[in-house]
C-alpha positions in Angstrom: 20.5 3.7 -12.0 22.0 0.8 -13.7 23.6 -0.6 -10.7 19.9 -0.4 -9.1 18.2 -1.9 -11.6 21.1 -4.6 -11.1 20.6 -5.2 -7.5 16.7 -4.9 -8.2 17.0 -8.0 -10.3 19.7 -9.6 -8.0 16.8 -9.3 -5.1 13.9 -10.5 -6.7 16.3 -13.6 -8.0 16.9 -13.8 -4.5 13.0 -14.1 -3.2 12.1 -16.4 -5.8 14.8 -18.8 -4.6 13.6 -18.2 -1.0 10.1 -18.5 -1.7 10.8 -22.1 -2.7 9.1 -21.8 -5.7 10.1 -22.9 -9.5 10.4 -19.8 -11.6 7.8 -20.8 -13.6 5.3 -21.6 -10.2 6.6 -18.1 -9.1 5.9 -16.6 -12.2 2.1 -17.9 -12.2 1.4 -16.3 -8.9 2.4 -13.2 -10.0 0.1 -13.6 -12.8 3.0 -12.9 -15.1 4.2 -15.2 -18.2 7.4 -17.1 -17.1 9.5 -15.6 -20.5 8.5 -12.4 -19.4 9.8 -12.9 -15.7 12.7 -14.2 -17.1 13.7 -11.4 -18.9 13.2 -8.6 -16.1 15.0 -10.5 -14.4 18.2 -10.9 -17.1 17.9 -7.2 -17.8 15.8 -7.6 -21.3 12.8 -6.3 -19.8 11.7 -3.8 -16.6 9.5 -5.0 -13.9 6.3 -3.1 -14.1 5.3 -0.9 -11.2 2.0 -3.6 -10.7 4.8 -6.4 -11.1 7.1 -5.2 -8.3 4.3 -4.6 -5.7 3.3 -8.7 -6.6 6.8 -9.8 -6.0 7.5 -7.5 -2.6 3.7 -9.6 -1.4 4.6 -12.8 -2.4 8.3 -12.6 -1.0 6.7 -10.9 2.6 9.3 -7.7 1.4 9.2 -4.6 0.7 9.0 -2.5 -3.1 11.6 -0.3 -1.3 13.9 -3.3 0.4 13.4 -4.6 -3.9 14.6 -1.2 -5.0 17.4 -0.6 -2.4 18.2 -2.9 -0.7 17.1 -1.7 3.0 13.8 -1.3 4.0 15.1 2.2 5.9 16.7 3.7 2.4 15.1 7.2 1.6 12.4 7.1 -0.7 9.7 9.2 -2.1 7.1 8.2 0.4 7.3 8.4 4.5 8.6 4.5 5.8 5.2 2.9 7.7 5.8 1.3 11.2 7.3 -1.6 11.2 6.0 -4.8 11.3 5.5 -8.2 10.6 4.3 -6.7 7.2 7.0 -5.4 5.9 10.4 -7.5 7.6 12.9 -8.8 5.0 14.8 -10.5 7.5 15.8 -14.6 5.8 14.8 -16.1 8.9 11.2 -14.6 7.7 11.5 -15.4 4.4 12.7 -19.3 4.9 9.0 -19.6 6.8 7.3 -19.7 3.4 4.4 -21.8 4.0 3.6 -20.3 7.1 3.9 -16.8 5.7 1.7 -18.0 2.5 -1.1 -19.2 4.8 -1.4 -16.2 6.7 -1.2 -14.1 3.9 -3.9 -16.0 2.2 -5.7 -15.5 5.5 -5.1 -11.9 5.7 -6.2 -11.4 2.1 -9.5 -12.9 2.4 -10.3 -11.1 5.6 -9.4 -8.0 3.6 -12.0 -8.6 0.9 -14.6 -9.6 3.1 -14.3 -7.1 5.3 -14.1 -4.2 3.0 -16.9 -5.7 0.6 -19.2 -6.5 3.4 -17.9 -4.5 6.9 -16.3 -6.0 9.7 -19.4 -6.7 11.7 -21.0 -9.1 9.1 -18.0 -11.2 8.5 -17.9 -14.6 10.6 -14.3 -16.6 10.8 -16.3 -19.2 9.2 -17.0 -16.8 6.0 -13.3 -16.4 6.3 -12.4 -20.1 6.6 -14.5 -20.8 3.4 -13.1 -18.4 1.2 -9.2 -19.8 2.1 -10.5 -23.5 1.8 -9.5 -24.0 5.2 -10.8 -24.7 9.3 -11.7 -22.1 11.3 -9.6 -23.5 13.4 -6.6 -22.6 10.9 -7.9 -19.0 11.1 -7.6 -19.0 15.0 -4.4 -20.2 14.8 -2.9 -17.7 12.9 -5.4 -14.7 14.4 -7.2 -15.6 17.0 -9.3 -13.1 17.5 -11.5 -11.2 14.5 -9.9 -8.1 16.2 -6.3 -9.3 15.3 -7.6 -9.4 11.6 -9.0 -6.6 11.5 -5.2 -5.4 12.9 -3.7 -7.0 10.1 -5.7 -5.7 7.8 -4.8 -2.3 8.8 -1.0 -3.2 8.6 -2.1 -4.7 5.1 -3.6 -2.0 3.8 -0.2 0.5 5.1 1.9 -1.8 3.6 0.3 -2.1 0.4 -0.3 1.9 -0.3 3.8 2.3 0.8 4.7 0.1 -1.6 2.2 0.8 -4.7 3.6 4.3 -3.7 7.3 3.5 -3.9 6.5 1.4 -6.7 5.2 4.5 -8.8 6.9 7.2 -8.0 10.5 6.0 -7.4 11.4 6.9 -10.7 9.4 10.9 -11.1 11.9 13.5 -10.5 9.1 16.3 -11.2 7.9 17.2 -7.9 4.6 18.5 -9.1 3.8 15.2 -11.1 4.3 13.6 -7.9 1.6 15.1 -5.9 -0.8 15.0 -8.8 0.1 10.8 -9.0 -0.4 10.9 -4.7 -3.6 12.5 -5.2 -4.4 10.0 -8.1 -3.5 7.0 -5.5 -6.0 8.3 -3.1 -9.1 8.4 -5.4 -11.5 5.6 -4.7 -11.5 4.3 -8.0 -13.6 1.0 -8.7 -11.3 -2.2 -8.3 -8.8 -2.5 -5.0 -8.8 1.3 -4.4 -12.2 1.8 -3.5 -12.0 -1.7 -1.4 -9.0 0.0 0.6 -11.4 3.5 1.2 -13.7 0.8 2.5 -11.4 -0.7 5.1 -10.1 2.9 5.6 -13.5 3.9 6.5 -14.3 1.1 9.0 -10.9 1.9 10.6 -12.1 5.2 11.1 -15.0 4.1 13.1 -13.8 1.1 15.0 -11.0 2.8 16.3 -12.9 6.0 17.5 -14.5 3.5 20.2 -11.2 1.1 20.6 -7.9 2.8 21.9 -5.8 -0.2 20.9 -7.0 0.2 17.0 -6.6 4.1 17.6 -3.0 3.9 18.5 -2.1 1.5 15.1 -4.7 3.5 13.0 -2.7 6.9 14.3 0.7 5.5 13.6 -0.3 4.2 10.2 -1.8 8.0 8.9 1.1 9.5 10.0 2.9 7.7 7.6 0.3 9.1 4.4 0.5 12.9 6.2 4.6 12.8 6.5 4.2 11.5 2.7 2.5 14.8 1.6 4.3 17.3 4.0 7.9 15.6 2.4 6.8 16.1 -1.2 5.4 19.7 0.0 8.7 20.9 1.3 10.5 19.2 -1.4 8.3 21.2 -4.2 8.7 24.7 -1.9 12.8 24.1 -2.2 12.7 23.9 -5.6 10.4 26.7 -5.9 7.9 24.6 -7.5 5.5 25.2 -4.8 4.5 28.4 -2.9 6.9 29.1 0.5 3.9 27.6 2.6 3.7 25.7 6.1 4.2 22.3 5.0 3.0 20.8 7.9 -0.6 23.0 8.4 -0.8 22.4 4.4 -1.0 18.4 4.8 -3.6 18.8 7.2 -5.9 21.1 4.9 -5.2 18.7 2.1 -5.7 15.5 3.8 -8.6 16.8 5.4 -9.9 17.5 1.9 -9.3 14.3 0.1 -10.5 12.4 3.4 -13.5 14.5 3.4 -14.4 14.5 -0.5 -13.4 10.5 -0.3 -15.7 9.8 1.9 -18.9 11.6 0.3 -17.8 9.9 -2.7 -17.7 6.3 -1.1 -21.1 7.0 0.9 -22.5 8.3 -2.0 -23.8 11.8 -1.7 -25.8 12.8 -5.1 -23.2 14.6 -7.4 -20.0 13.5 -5.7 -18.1 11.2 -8.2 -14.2 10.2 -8.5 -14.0 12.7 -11.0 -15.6 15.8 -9.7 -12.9 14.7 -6.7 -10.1 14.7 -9.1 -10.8 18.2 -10.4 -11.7 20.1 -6.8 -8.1 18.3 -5.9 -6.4 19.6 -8.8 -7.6 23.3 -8.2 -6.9 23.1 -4.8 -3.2 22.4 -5.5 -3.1 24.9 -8.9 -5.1 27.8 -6.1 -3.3 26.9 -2.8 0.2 25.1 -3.8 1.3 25.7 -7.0 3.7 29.2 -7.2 1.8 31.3 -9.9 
């Protein structure tokens, strides 16, 4: 562990220096005091689960590529496609400002878009929240379709490495799904705002076979998460000697179908009446008794 922790802070050293960015500068992005930067990163003090997720954005890494050192090391949760998102490669990282721009780009689009739905948000609406031309916007996507891409690839990204980020470090394999299940939730803040871009996902790509092809790629990803921590807890005898595979579909289809009612707002369904019908399903259906 040591010698992780050790290349950990050796890596994010390493992304602040490529991000060309004074420690101090760096340390404001991240929303983080600069003495307290400083000593995660001399030992004196662990990153924070929230704190490595801000460094793998603002460095255009990975939380696993922070924690290991290879964006293909084994981890607790399934490895999304690959893409633009998530390459560590320096010749990516020494294209900062571009990367910066895009990102800010990419982030806006994802607010708007899941606060007000694809269809009502205008590169213009965009362009004014970045502080910027529509014409930057069409230079970096220049379409509202390739946004709506990269919001997708956003979004994957983001729940790898919140996942990787919280879990890396829980050994117990029940804990684990109960903290997955807790990352689904649509919980005010960014977790309902990600439902929301789920959900339009979900619709734009039942009519668009481009977006269908990205969208199936990217749930693969979440189911091969669930079946993994499934056979893991049936080896250890933690879980019931169950079809790991058929499981993840019966559980995804329930936390996709309670998530939904919750976000559309069906009279009685709340984030914590989800919580608990989740929780009996995996003490009734999972769990060895």
């Amino acid at each position: 562990m040591s010698d992780q922790l050790e290349g950990l802070r050796r890596r994010a050293r390493d992304v602040i220096r490529r991000s060309g960015r004074p420690q101090r500068e760096f340390a404001a992005a991240l929303g983080l005091e600069p003495s307290k930067l400083s000593k995660s990163l001399t030992g004196t003090r662990r990153f924070t689960a929230e704190e490595l997720i801000h460094i793998a954005d603002l460095g255009n890494v990975t939380v696993n590529w922070l924690l290991n050192g290879d964006d293909g090391a084994t981890t607790v949760a399934a490895h999304p496609p690959r893409t633009a998102a998530s390459r560590t490669s320096e010749a990516d990282q020494r294209a900062a400002p571009d990367h910066d721009r895009r990102r800010q780009i990419s982030e806006a689009a994802w607010h708007l878009i899941a606060e007000r739905g694809y269809h009502s948000v205008r590169t213009s609406d965009i362009a004014r929240a970045c502080g910027t031309s529509s014409a930057t916007i069409h230079y970096h996507f220049p379409t509202l379709r390739d946004l709506l891409d990269e919001t997708l690839r956003t979004s994957v990204k983001q729940a790898f490495d919140r996942q990787v980020a919280v879990l890396h470090e829980i050994t117990d394999t029940r804990e684990r799904l109960l903290r997955l299940i807790e990352l689904q939730l649509p919980n005010a803040g960014h977790l309902r705002r990600e439902w929301s871009v789920w959900m339009q996902v979900w619709n734009e790509s039942a009519l668009d076979p481009h977006l269908r092809d990205l969208h199936s790629a990217s749930y693969q990803r979440w189911h091969d998460t669930i079946a993994q921590t499934l056979r893991e807890g049936a080896a250890e005898g933690v879980f019931r000697d169950l079809d790991a595979e058929q499981m993840t579909v019966r559980l995804t289809a329930l936390i996709d179908g309670l998530g939904i009612q919750v976000m559309t707002g069906r009279p009685g369904r709340t984030v914590e009446g989800m919580r608990e019908i989740l929780r009996d399903f995996l003490a009734t259906q999972i769990e060895r008794t």
